[in-house]
C-alpha positions in Angstrom: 67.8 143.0 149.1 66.0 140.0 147.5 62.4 139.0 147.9 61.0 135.2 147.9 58.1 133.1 148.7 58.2 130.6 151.6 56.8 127.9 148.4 60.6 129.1 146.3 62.4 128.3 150.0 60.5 124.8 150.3 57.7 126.1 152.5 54.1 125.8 151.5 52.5 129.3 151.1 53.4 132.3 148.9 54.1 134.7 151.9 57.2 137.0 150.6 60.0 137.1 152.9 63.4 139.3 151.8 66.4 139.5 153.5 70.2 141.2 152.7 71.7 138.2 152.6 71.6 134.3 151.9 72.0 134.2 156.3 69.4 136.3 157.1 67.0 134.7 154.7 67.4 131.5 156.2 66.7 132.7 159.5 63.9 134.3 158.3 62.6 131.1 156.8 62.9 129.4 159.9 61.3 131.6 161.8 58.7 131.7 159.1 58.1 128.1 159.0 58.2 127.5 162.7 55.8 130.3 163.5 53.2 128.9 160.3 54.1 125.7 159.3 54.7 123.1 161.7 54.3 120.1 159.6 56.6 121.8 157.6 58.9 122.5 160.2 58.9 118.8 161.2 59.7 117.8 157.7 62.3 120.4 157.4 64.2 119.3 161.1 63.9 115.8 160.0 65.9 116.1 156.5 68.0 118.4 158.5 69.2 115.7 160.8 69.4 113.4 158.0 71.4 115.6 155.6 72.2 119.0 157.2 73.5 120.8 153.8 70.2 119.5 152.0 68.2 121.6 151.9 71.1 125.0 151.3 72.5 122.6 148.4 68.7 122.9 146.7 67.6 126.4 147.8 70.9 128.7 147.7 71.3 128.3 143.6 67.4 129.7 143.7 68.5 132.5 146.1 71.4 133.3 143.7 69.4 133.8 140.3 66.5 135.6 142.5 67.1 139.1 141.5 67.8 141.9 143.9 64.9 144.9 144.7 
């Protein structure tokens, strides 16, 4: 299990989210974001369209050094 803020994932508050795995967190991101963000959320489907591997490419190494709980 690893814990990290929705600001480490690209979001803009420090609620913790922690998931099992890399998949799971990023679901739980986007459910995150969608649910409290929507600006972000617009941002986030907009560079998603434009690059779809963006935003893995600059989150997944942070995921990796995050330590497990």
């Amino acid at each position: 299990m690893k814990t990290m803020t929705c600001k480490q994932l690209g979001g803009p508050c420090d609620e913790r989210l922690a998931a099992e795995s890399w998949n799971e967190m990023v679901q739980k991101m986007v459910a995150h974001v969608s649910a409290n963000h929507p600006e972000t959320a617009e941002e986030m489907k907009k560079m998603h369209e434009a690059d779809p591997k963006k935003w893995g490419r600059e989150t997944k190494p942070k995921w990796d050094a995050s330590p497990a709980v």
